[in-house]
C-alpha atoms as one frame of an Amber mdcrd trajectory, in Angstrom:
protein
  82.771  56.092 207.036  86.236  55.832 204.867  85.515  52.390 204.527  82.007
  52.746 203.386  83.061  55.867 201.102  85.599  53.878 199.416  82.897  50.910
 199.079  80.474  53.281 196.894  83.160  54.717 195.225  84.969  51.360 194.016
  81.456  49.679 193.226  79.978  52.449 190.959  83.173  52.495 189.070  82.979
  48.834 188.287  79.627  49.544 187.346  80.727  52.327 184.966  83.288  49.653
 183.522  80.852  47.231 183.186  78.790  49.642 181.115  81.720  50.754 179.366
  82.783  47.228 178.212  79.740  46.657 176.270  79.646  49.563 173.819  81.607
  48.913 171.092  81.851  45.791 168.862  85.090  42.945 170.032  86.121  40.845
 167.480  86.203  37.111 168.767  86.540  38.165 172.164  83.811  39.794 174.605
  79.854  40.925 174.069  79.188  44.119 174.210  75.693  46.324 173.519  74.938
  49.713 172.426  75.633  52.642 175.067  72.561  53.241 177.273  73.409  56.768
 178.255  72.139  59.698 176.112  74.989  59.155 173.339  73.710  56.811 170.645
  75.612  54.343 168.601  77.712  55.408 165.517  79.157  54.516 162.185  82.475
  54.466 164.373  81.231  51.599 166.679  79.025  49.282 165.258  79.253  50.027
 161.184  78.546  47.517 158.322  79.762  48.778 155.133  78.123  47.575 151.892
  81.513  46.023 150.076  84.225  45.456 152.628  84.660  44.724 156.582  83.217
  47.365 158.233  85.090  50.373 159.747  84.251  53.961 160.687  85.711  56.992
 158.842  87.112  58.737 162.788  90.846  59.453 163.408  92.026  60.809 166.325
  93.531  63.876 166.911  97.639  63.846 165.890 100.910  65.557 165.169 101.794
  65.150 161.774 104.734  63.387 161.213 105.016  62.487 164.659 106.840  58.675
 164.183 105.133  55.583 164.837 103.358  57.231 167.507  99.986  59.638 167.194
  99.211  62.751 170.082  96.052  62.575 171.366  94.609  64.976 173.716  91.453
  64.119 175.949  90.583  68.110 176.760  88.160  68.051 179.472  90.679  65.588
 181.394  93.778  67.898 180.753  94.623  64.343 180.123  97.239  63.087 177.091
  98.610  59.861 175.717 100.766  58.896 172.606  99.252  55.867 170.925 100.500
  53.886 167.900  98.913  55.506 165.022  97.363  52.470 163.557  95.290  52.078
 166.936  91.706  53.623 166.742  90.603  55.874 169.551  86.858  57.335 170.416
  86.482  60.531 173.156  82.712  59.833 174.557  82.345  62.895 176.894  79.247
  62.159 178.512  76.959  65.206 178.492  74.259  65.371 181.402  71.123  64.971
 180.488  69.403  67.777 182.048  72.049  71.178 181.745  74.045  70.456 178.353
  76.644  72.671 179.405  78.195  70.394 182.311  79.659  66.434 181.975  78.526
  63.953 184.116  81.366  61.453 183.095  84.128  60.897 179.817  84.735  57.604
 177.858  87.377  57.165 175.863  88.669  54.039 173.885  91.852  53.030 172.602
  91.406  49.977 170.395  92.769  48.098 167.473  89.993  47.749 165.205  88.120
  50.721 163.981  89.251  52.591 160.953  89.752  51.781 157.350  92.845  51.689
 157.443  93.788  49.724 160.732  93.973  46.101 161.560  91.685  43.617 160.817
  92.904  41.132 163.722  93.528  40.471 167.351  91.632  42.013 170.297  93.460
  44.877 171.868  91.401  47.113 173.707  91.718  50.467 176.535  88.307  51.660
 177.470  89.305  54.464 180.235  86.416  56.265 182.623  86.189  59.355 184.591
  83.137  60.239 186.869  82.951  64.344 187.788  80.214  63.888 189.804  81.480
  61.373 192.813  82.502  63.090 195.637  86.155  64.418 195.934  88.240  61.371
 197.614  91.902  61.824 199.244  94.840  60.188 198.288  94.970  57.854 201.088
  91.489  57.013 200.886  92.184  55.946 197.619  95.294  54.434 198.077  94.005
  52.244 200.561  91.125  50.968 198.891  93.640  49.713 195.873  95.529  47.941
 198.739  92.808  46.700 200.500  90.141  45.736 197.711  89.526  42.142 197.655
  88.308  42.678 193.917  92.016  43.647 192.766  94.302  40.370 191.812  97.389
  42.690 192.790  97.840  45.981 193.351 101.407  47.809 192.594 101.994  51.580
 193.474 103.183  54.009 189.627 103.886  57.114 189.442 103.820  58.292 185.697
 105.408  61.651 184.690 104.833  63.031 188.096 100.898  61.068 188.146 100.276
  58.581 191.299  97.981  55.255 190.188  97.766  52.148 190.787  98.317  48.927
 187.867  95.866  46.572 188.783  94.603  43.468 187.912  90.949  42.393 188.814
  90.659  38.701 190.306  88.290  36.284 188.987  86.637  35.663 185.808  86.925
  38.778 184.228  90.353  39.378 184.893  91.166  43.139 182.864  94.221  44.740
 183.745  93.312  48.126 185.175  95.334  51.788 185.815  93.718  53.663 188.050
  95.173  57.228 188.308  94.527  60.067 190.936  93.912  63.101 189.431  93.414
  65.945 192.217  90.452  64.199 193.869  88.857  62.144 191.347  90.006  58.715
 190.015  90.810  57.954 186.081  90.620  54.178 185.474  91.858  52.511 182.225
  91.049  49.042 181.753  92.491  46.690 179.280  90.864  43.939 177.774  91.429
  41.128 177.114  93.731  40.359 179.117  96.798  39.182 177.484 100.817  39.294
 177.879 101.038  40.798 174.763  98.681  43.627 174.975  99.948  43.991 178.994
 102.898  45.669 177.285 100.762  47.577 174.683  99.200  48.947 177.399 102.280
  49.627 179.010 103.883  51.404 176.805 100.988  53.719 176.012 100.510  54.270
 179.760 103.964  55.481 179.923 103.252  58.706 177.957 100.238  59.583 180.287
 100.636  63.755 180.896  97.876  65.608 182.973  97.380  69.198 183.486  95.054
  70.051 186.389  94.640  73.720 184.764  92.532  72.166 182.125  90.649  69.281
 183.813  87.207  70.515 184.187  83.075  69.558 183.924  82.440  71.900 181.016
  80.940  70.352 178.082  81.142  73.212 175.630  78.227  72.102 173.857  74.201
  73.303 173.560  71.757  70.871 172.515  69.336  71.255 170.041  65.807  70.829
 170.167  64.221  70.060 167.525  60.463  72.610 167.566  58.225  69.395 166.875
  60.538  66.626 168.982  61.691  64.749 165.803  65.241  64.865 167.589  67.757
  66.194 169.804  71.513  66.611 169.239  74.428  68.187 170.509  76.646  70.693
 168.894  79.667  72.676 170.117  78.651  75.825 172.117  79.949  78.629 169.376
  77.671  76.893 166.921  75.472  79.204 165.426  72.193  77.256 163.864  68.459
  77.814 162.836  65.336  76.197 162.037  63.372  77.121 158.474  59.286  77.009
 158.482  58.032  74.155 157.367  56.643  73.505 154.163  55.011  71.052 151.916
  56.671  67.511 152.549  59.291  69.529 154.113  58.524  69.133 158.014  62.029
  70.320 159.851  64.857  72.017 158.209  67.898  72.409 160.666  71.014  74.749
 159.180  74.165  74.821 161.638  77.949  75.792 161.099  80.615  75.760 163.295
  82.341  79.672 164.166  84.933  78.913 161.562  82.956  77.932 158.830  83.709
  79.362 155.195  81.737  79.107 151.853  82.268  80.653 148.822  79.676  80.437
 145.627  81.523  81.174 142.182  79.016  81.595 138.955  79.847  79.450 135.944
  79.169  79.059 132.488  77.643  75.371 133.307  74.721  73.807 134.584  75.355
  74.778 138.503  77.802  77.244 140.364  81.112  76.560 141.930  80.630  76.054
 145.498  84.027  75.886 147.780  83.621  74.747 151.610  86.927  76.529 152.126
  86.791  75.679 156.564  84.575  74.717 159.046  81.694  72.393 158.781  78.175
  72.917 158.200  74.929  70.928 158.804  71.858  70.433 156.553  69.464  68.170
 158.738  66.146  67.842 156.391  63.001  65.355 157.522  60.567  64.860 154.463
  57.813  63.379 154.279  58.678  61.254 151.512  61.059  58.043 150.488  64.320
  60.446 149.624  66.478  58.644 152.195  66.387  54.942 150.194  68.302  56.516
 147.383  71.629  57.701 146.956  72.765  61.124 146.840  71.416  62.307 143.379
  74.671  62.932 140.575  77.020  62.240 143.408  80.361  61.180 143.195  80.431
  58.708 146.391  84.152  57.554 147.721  82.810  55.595 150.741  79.331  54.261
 151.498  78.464  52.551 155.244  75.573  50.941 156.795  75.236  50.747 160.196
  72.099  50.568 163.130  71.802  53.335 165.324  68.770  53.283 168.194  67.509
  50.106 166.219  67.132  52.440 162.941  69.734  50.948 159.844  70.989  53.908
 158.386  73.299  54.840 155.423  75.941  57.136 155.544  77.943  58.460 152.151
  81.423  60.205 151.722  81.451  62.026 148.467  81.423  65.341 146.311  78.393
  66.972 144.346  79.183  68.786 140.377  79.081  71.729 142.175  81.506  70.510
 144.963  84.904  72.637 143.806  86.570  72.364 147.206  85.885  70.404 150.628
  83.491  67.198 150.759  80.067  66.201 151.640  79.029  63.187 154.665  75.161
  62.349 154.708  73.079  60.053 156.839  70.139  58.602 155.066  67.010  56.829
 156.970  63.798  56.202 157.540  61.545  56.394 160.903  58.549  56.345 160.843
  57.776  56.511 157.686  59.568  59.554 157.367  63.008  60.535 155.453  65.691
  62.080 157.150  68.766  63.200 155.791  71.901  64.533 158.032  74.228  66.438
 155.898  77.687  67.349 156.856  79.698  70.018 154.082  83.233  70.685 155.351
  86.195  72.303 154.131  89.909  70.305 154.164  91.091  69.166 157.108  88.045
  69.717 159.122  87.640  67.533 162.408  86.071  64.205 161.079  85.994  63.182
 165.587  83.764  66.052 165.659  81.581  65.234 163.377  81.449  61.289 164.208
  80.909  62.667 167.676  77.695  64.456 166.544  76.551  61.717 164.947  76.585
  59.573 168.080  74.816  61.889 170.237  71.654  62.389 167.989  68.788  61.145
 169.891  65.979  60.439 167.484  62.350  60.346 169.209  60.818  56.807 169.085
């Protein structure tokens, strides 16, 4: 039965790799598709920007003036790593399907290509996985499959600041260097790809920072998803969110208004043409379906700093960073497209420093109805 156990166990995580592998874009090296689980493609994995290479506007959580290196924290893990700050990394936290509040699994990747700012070159890439739902394995068990797995190249015992694993390499064709860590019964793998000497000691070095606290791994999402009332879409938002939905009216045929818990606004009067408005915190959503051709224009009397295209489901959208007349403090993101036949227009007003990963997050998990 160990045997067998460790057979299932080892297969469907090569399947979740395999998956893995293929969501986000690899210059010159691998192919890779759009995720096929409930989270949707993004502007931070497959964007086309209008006037330069694309890139996606995410940045990973850091300590400021931290040195070369950036903090980032994976919190349903309990899981940390120090990566070079020019390295882009994506948290995928895989929400089930049916009860919003649980995770079935958690993607994260480490890459470098993927921000404005970052690299334009090479092929460095750490795609890790975590599975809640497989049954609870012992260290032994998984020990021994390591050892014994004819799939693994070599197999060499770690222990990282007090965390047992494994550094791997798979035989054969697609031969990724792999870290797979025990972590109180389940099994974090880290795969790098492709292959190389070089990034072997990338890898390596970010590896050495690993940190886990088993008082914060858990399966809790904390998120609710939204339902649309007439099934345009669905999308997830963090669990203190408070939103609501206006009557429809006119062209107007869904009218979605969220914030997060910390969200401020204040509206100063003027002498001009429009009031002051300051997004002092927070962020806000304005998620408007009309039934008219709104989305193929820009934002009207904005001033736009950034504008991307991108697909997402098969739909090419446009997204725009920039500040309204009436913008006195914060910014403004919006996704423009249309499906069937219809405008929609995503708006995200947030107040400085508010968490751009949260909000590229959202975007990705928006399921629009076909």
């Amino acid at each position: 039965m160990k045997a067998n156990k460790l057979i299932i166990i080892s297969g469907m995580l090569l399947v979740a790799f395999a998956v893995a592998s293929c969501n986000l874009p690899q210059p010159g090296g691998e192919e890779q598709d759009n995720q096929s689980q409930i989270m949707v493609s993004s502007p931070t994995a497959e964007p086309v920007p209008a006037t330069e290479e694309a890139q996606p506007t995410a940045e990973a959580l850091e300590e400021p003036d931290s040195g070369p290196n950036k903090l980032v924290i994976f919190d349903q893990l309990g899981v940390s790593l120090e990566v070079p700050k020019e390295l882009y990394v994506q948290k995928d936290p895989g929400v089930n399907y049916d009860n919003a509040s649980i995770l079935d699994g958690y993607l994260f990747y480490i890459q470098n290509y993927g921000q404005p700012e970052g690299p334009h070159f090479g092929n460095f890439q750490m795609y890790g996985h975590i599975q809640y739902d497989l049954p609870a394995i012992s260290w032994e068990d998984f020990a021994q499959g390591q050892i014994d797995s004819d799939m693994n190249a070599y197999a060499n015992e770690i222990e990282i600041n007090g965390v047992r694993g494994f550094d791997t390499q798979v035989a054969g064709v697609r031969n990724r260097f792999f870290y797979h860590f025990y972590l109180d019964g389940h099994v974090l793998s880290i795969a790098v790809a492709e292959p190389s000497e070089e990034n072997k000691v990338i890898a390596d070095q970010i590896i050495s920072t690993l940190k886990f606290d088993p008082a914060k791994f858990t399966n809790q999402s904390g998120v609710q998803r939204i339902l649309e009332p007439n099934f345009y879409y669905k999308m997830l938002v963090p669990v203190d969110w408070n939103y609501s939905f206006g009557t429809p009216i006119g062209i107007r045929l869904s009218d979605l208004e969220a914030s997060s818990a910390d969200y401020v606004v204040e509206i100063e009067d003027s002498d001009g043409p429009h009031s002051n408005i300051y997004h002092k915190s927070g962020i806000s959503i304005s998620f408007v379906i009309l039934d008219d051709n709104s989305s193929q224009s820009e934002p009207a009397a904005a001033q736009i700093s950034t504008q991307y295209e991108y697909m997402m489901s098969g739909i090419v959208m446009t997204e725009y960073l920039f500040v309204e007349p009436s913008t006195a403090e914060g910014e403004l993101r919006e996704i423009r497209f249309v499906h069937n036949g219809l405008s929609y227009l995503l708006r995200f007003s947030f107040g400085p420093g508010a968490d751009q990963e949260l909000i590229d997050w959202m975007i990705r998990n928006i399921e629009i109805s076909q």
